[in-house]
C-alpha positions in Angstrom: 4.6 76.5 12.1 4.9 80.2 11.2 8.3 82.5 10.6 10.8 82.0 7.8 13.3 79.4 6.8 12.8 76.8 9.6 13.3 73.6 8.9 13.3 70.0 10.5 14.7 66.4 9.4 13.4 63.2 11.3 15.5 59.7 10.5 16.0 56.7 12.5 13.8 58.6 14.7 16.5 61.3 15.2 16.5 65.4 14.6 19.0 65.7 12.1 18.0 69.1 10.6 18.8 72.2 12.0 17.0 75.9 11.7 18.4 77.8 9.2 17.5 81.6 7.8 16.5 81.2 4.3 17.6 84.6 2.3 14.8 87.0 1.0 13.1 85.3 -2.3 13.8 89.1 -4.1 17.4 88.0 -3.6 17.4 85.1 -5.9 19.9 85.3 -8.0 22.8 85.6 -5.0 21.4 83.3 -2.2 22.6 80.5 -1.2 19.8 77.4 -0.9 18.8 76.0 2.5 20.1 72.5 2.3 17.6 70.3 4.9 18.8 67.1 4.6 22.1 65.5 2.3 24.2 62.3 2.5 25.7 60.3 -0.6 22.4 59.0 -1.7 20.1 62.0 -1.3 20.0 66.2 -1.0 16.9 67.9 -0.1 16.2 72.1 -0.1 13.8 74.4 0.9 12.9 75.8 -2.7 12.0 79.1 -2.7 9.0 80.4 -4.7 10.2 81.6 -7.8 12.7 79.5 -9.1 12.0 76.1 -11.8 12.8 72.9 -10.4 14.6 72.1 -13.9 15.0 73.7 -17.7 11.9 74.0 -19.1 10.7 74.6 -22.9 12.0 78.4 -22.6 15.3 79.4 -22.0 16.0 80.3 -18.7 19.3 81.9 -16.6 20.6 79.2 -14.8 20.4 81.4 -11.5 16.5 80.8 -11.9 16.6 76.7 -11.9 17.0 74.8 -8.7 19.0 71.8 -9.9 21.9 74.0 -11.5 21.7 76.5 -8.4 22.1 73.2 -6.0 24.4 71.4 -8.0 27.1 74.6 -7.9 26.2 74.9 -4.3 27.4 71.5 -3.6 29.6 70.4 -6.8 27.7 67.7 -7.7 25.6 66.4 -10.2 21.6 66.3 -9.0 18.5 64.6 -10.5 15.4 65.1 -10.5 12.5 63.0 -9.2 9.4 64.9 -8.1 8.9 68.5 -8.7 6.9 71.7 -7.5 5.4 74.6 -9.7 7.9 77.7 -10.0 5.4 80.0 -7.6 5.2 77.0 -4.8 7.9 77.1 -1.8 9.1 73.9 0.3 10.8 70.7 0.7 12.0 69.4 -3.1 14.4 66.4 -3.1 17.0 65.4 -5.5 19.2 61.7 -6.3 22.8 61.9 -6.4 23.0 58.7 -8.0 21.2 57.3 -10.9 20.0 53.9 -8.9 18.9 56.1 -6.4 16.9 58.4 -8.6 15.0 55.5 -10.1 13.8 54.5 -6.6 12.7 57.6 -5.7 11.1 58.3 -9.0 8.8 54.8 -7.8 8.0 55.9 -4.7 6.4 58.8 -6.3 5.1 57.1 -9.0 3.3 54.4 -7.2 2.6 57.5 -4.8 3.5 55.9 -1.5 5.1 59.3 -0.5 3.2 61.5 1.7 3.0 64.8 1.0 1.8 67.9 2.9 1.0 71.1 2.2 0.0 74.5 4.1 -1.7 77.6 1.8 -3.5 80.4 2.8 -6.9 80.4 0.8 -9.9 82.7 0.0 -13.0 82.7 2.4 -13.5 80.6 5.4 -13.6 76.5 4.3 -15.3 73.5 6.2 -12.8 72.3 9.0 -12.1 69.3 7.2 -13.3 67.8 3.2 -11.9 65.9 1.1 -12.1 67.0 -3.2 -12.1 64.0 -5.6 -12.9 65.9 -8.8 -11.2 63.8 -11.6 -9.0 66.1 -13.4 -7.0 66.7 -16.8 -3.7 68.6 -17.6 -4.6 69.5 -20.9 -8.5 69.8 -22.5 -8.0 67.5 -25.4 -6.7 65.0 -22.3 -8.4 62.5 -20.4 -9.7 62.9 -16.8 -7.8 61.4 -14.0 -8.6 60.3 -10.5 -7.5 62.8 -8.2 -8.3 63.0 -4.7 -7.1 65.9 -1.8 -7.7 66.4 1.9 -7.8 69.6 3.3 -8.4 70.4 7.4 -8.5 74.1 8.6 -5.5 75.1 10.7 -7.4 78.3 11.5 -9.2 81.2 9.9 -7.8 85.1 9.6 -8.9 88.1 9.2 -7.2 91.0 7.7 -8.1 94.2 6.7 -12.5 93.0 6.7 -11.2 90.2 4.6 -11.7 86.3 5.9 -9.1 84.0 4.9 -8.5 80.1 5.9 -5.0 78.6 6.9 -5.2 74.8 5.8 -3.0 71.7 6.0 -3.4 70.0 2.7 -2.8 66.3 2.3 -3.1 65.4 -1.5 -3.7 61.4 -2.1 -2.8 61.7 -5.9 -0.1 64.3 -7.9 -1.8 65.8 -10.8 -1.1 68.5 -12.5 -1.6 71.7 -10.4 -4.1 69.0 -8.2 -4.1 70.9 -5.1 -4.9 74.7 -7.0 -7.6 73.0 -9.4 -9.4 71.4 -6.5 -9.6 74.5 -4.0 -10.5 76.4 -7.4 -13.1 73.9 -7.9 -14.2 74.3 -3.8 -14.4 78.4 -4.4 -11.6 78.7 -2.2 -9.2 79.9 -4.6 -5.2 80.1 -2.9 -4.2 83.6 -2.4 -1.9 84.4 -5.3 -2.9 82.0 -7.5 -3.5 84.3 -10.6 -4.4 81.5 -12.9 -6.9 80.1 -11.2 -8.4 82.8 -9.1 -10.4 85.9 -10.7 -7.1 88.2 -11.1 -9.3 91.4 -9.8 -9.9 89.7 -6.3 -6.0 88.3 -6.3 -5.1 92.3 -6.8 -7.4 93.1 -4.0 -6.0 90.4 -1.5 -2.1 92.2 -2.8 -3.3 95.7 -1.7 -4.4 94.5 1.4 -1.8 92.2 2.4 1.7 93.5 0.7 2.1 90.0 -0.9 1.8 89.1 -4.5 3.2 85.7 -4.3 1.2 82.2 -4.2 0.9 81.1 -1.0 1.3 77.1 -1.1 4.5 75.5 0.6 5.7 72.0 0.6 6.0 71.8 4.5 6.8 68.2 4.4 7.8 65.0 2.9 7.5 60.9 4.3 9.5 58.9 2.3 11.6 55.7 2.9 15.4 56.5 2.2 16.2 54.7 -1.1 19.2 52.8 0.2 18.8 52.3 3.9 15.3 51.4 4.2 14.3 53.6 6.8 11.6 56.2 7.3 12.3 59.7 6.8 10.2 62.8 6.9 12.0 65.9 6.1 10.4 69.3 6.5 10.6 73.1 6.6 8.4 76.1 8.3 6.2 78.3 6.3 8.2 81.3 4.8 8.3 85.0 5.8 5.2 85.9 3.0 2.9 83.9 5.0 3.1 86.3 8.2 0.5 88.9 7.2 -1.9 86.1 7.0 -1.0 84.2 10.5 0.5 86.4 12.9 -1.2 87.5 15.6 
């Protein structure tokens, strides 16, 4: 993987996708969303880091949630039924019919979807480990299992600084699972200001140009809810990865 806005659709064993060039995430509010994958049952994007999947608690202009940004794109009503957090970039797919939604939301639920993940990280990591830290959303809430494989892609260098590229492969969906873990390992995800010491995050910015989190949802396996079939949708890593893999 590597450049920006790439993306890749595979069904009945066929290329359906197409590569795209995804706008510049400081241009938000007047893009247009990269559409991977849409029939009558399902729409899939490439979710660019920055924007909420759906209203939250705190009011919000519609230009900054995905759903109401896709919806106008494609004048029709969307649903929700898995989600990322607003820093994290990638594949994100929405029902376009209530029956459908409620299989989806199973599959997710029941957690039969696989998921992957790529992030540029902190230090250099093991070639492969797996993290199965039990872990809460909130402190006066219990512990969950939670269990995530990570397998080096490579390691960089930039600047004097050593950083790992990893393909992530998380078994469960907590709450912020695949940050907590890597917090957890002392490989804290580049960007990630809440769980990384913010004075070494501001270091890596200097260094590298990039302020954003680097985790992206590079691709979903998922059965289509009405046909029955196998699908993995996907999408290449986006333009703020480059400092960290080029070359």
């Amino acid at each position: 993987m590597g450049g920006e806005g790439g993306c890749h659709a595979t069904y009945r064993s066929a290329v359906i996708g197409a590569v795209l060039q995804s706008p510049r995430l400081t241009l938000i509010q007047a893009m247009s969303l990269e559409i991977l994958f849409q029939d009558q049952w399902i729409v899939a994007m490439n979710k660019p880091a920055g924007l909420l999947v759906h209203p939250g608690r705190d009011p919000e202009p519609p230009d900054q949630i995905a759903m109401k940004v896709l919806r106008d794109q494609i004048g029709h009503r969307v649903s929700t039924v898995h989600r990322l957090d607003r820093p994290t970039s990638g594949v994100l797919i929405f029902a376009l019919d209530q029956k459908v939604e409620s299989v989806l939301r199973l599959q997710f639920e029941q957690q039969t979807v696989k998921k992957v993940y790529e992030a540029i990280v902190a230090g250099k990591t093991p070639e492969n480990w797996t993290n199965n830290s039990p872990l809460q959303k909130l402190p006066e809430e219990p512990f969950r299992e939670a269990s995530t494989g990570f397998e080096r892609i490579r390691e960089a260098e930039l600047k004097g600084e050593v950083f790992s590229h990893l393909r992530i492969n998380p078994e469960s969906g907590r709450y912020h699972q695949i940050r907590k873990h890597l917090a957890i390992d002392e490989f804290p995800i580049v960007g990630d200001y809440l769980y990384g010491e913010v004075e070494m995050m501001n270091r890596i910015a200097d260094l590298s140009g990039q302020t954003r989190l680097m985790l992206h949802a590079c691709e979903l396996t998922f059965f289509h809810p009405v046909e029955g079939v196998e699908m993995t949708l996907g999408c290449s890593l986006p333009e703020r990865f480059s400092p960290f893999i080029s070359g």
